[in-house]
N, C-alpha and C positions, 0 to 999 in steps of 0.2 A: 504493500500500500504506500509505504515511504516511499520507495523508487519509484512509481508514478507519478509521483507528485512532485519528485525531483524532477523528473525526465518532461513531464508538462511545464515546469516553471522554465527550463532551460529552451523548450520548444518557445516558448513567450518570449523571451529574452531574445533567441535568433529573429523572432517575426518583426519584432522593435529594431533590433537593429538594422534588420533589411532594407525595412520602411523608410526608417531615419535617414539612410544613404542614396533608395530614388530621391527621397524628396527632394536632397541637397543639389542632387544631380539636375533635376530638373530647374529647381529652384537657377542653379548656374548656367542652364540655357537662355534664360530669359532675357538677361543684359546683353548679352552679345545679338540673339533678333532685334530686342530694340534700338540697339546701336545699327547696325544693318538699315533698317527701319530711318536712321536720325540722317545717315549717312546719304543715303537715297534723298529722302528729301531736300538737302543742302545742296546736293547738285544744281538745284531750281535755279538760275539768275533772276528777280527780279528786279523788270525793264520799268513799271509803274512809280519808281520812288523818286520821291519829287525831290528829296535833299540829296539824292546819290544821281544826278541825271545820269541818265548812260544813253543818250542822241544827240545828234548835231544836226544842222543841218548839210543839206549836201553842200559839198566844196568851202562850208566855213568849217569855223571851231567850238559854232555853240548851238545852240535853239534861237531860230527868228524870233520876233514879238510875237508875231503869229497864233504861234505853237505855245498852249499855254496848261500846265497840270494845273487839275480843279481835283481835288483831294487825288485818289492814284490813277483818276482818270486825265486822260489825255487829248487836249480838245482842241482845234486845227479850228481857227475861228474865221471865219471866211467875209466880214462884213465890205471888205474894202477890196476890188478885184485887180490884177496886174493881169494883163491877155485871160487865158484859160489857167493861170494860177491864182495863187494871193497875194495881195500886197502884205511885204517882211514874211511871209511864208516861205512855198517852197518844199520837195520832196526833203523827209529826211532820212538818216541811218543810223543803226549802232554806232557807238564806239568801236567796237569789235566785230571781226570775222569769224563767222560759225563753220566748221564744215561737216560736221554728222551731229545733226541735231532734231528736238523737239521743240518747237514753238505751239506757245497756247496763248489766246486773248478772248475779246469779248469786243464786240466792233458794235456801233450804230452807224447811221448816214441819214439826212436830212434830208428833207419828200424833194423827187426829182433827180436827185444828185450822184454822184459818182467816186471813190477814193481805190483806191488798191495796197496790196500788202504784196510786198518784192521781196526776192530773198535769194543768195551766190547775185550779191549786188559788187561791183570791182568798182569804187571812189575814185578816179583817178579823170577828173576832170579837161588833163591835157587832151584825153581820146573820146570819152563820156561823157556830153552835156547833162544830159537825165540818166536817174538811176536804171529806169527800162533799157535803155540800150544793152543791159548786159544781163539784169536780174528777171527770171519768169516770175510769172502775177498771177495772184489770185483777186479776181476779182473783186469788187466791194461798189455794190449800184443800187437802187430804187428801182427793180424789176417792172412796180406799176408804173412809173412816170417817166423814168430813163430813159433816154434811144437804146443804150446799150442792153438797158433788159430785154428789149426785143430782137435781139439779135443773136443764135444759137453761137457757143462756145465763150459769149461777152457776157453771159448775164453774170449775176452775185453768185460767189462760189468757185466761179471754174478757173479752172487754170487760162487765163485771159489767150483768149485766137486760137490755141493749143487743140484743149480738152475740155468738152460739157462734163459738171457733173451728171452723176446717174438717176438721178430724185432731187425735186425742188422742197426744200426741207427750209429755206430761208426764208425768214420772219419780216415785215413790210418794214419801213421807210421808219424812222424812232426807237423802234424796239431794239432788245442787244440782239445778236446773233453770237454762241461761242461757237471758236475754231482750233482746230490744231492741225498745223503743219506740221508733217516726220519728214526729216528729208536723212535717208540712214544707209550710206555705200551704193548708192545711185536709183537708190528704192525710193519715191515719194507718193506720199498718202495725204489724202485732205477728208477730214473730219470734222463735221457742221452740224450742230446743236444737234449731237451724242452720235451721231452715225455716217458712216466709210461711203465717202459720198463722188470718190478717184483715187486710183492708186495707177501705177505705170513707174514706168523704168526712163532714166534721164540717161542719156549723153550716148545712147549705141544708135544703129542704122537710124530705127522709128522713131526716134527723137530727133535724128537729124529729117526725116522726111515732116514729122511734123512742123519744122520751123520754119523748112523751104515752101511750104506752103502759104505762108502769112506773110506780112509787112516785115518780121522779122529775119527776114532771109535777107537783107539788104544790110543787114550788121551783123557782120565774121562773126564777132565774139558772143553774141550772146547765148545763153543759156549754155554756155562754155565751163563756167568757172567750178570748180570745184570744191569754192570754199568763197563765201564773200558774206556782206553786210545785209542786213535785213533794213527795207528799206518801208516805210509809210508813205502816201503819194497824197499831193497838193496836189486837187482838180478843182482846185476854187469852188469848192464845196466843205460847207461846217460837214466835220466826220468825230467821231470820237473814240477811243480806244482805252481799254482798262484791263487790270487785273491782267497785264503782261507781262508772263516768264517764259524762259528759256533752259533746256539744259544740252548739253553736249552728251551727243551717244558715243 
């Protein structure tokens, strides 16, 4: 009866300390996901903060008057016109050159109007007047009031002259629209308020017949580059952009 009662107390004693040692164990997994977890999300650049600006405009050093943050959003004020731009506007770009990366924003546009989102943009003004000369666009237009919304491959969404997206999923003239560009080893995807809306391959044969097709075949370089600036487009239209980050794949 003793021995029982020994050999059950010692059986207890093994089950505790068993216990004791997953818990720990598991317990020690935890910090390293969450770091995983902290680590991932710092990757994020964000492009919204008004005290770290990280744009210029094209060919200067800073942000025109124009161009002006209203808390993190980012607002291209159009009241006063220079040709088909703004006056002190103007297309702008990063600081910085991306070239395997994730951009995400949240865009509106103002009934009628027209902006674009550039991106493998090359700055170099001696050859480039406009960002477009070198950088492919996504679109950004008032579908009901636009010319350009009526025109297949120009409306809001697509890869501007290029590529329609697949479904019109883009929300009217005021409202936000969110997007993300991947643009990840020549793989580019456009993704418009939650859903895969073009995906295609940049820079082999069909990308070069795509380009000979359009206005942009009269400029060597564009849609060339394999790493440039993301750029914002001045069409002398109020446009407004928020909640914009970036990260490098």
């Amino acid at each position: 009866m003793k021995m029982n009662r020994v050999i059950s107390i010692c059986c207890l004693l093994f089950s505790m300390t068993l216990f004791s040692c997953n818990s720990s164990q598991t317990t020690a997994k935890t910090p390293s996901t969450d770091t995983a977890t902290a680590k991932h999300e710092t990757q994020w650049e964000n492009l919204s903060d008004s005290n770290e600006v990280q744009w210029h405009t094209y060919g200067k050093t800073e942000l025109t008057k124009a161009w002006r943050f209203e808390g993190d959003t980012l607002h291209l004020r159009s009241a006063l016109k220079d040709g088909w731009q703004t006056k002190n506007g103007g297309d702008i770009v990063t600081n910085k050159e991306y070239e395997n990366f994730d951009l995400q924003l949240e865009w509106k546009i103002s009934q009628g109007e027209n902006s674009g989102i550039m991106f493998y943009v090359k700055e170099d003004t001696s050859k480039y007047k406009y960002p477009w000369e070198t950088g492919p666009e996504m679109q950004i237009c008032d579908n009901a009031k636009n010319e350009d919304g009526k025109v297949y491959k120009s409306r809001a969404g697509d890869l501007y002259e290029l590529l329609a997206i697949s479904k019109d999923v883009i929300k009217p003239a005021g409202e936000w629209n969110q997007i993300e560009i991947i643009a990840d080893k020549g793989k580019l995807d456009f993704n418009i308020n939650g859903e895969n809306v073009l995906s295609t391959s940049m820079w082999g044969d069909n990308w070069k017949k795509l380009i000979a097709g359009t206005k942009f075949a009269s400029m060597p370089d564009f849609g060339t580059f394999r790493k440039g600036k993301i750029a914002l487009q001045d069409h002398g239209a109020d446009v407004w952009f928020r909640h914009i980050r970036i990260r490098e794949l």
